[in-house]
N, C-alpha and C positions, 0 to 999 in steps of 0.2 A: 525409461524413467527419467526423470528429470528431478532435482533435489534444488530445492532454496533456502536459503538459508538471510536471516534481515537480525540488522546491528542499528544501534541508534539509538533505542528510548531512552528513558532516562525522567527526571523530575525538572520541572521547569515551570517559572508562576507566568500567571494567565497574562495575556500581550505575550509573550516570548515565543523561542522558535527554537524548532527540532528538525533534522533532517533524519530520514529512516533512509538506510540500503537494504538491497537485494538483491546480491547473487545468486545467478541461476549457474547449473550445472548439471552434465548428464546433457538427453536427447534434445539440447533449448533450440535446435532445427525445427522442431516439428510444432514451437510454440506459435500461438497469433497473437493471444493477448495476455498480458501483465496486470494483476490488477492489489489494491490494497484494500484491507476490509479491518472493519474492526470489532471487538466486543467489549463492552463494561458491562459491568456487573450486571447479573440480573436480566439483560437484557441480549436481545438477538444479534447475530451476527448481521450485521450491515456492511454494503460495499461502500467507500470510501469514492476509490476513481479506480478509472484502468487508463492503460495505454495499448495502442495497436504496437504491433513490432513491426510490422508491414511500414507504414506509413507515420507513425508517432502519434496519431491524433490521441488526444486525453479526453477523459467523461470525465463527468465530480458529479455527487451527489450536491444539491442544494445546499444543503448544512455548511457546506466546506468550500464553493465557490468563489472564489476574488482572495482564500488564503491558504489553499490547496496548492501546488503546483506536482505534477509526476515528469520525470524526466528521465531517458537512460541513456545508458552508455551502452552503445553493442560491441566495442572493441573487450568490455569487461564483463559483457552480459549480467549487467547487473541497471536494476531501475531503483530510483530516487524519490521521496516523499517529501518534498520541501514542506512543512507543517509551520506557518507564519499566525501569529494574532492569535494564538491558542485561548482558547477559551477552559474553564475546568470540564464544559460536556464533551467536550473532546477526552479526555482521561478514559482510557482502554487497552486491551493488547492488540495488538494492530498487527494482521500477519500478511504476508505478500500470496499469492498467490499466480496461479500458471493454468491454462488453458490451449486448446488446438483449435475452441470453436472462440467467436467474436457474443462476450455474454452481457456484453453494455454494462450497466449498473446491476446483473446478479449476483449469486454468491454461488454459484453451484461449481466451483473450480475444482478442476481435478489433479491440481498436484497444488501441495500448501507447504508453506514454510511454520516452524513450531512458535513462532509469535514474538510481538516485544513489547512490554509493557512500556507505557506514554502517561503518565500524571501529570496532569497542571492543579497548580495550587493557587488560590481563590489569594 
């Protein structure tokens, strides 16, 4: 089992910036990929970005390109959502997520963290 657990959100007006964590814990041996997703209201859960553990390379979904960054630490096993130039369509709970396979920009992660709410205000 593997547990994560993400800190961070908060209220913040639009231009501003947020960093989200994510500590992993339990079996994160056996993890590949890292990724952030998010949901607002009403609407589907969508992936964010991931990161490889392997190797570090990042994916971002279009939306969030050029003001995305994911980053981690393996000495803390924990990965990083740098959230820059916030927009209010960004406003959602953004939860971390944990995989063993490589699922690009999916959402089908099989271990999740309980989420963190992210409002930007217009």
């Amino acid at each position: 089992q593997v547990q994560l657990v993400e800190s961070g959100g908060g209220l913040v007006q639009a231009g501003g910036s947020l960093r989200l964590s994510c500590e992993a814990s339990g079996r994160t041996g056996s993890m590949y990929v890292m990724g952030w997703l998010r949901q607002a209201p009403g609407k589907e859960r969508e992936a964010v970005g991931c990161i490889s553990l392997s190797g570090g390379t990042t994916y971002f979904v279009d939306s969030v390109k050029g003001r995305f960054t994911i980053s981690r630490d393996s000495a803390k096993n924990t990965i990083y959502l740098q959230m820059n130039s916030l927009k209010p369509e960004d406003t959602a709970v953004y939860y971390c997520a944990a995989d063993r396979r490589f699922l690009g920009l999916g959402t089908n992660y099989e271990y999740w963290g309980q989420g963190t709410q992210v409002t930007v205000s217009s």
